[in-house]
N, C-alpha and C positions, 0 to 999 in steps of 0.2 A: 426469745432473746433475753439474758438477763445484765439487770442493769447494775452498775457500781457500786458496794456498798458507800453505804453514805456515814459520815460521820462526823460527830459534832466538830465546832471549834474546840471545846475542851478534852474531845478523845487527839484529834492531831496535836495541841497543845504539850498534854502527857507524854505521848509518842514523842515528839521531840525531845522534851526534857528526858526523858530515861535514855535513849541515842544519846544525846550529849554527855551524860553521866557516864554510860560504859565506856564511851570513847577519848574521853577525857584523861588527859596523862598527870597534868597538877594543874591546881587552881588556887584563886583567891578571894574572898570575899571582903568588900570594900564599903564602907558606910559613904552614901552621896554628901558633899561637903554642907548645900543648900538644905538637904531632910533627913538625920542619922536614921527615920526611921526607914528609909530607901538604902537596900542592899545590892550592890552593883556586883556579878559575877563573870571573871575574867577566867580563862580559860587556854591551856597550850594542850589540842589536841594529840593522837597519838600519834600523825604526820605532822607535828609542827607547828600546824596553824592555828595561830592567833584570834582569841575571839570574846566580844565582853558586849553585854548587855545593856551598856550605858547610852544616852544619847549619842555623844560625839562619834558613839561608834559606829552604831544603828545609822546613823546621817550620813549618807554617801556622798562624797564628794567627789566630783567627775574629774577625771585625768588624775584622782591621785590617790595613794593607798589610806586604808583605815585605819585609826591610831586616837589614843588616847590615852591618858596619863596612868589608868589602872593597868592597861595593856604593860608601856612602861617601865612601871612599877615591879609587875609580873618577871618580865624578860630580863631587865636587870641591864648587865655588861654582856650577857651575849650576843653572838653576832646574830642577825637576822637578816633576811633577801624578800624581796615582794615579790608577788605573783599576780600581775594584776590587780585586783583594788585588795587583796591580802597578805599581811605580813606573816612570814612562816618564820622560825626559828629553826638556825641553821643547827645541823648535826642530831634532830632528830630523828628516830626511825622509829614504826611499827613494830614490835614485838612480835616475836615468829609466831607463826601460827601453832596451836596445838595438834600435837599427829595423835590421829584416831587409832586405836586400838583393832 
């Protein structure tokens, strides 16, 4: 029987950071107001969804969606709809797939 490869917290760490980077449609980088040397990164995936690495965002708060001022910032005057604790930005889409030769 073989068992799971195992892998560090900073191999899964990586792994996510480079997933977020390809799937990323625009983003922002925000200096925290409290430490400029703290870099806050906001994010409007390639479905829409909204997503930033700041406290207030990371901090789930129950019955209600996730939001913070960089988010925002980000979205602007666009419309955007919640999905359960995520805010998406309407009028997004996925980018066709590439056809294989």
């Amino acid at each position: 029987m073989q068992s799971k490869p195992h892998f560090t917290r900073e191999q899964r760490g990586f792994a996510r950071r480079v997933a977020n980077r390809m799937l990323t449609q625009e983003h922002i980088e925000t200096p925290s107001d409290s430490d400029p040397k703290v870099i806050y990164t906001t994010r409007i995936m390639i479905d829409g969804k909204v997503m930033c690495d700041c406290r207030g965002w990371t901090i789930r708060k129950k019955y209600q969606p996730r939001q913070c001022k960089h988010a925002r910032e980000l979205i602007g005057s666009r419309p955007t709809r919640t999905d359960g604790e995520f805010l998406y930005v309407v009028g997004y889409q996925a980018p066709p797939m590439a056809e294989e030769a």
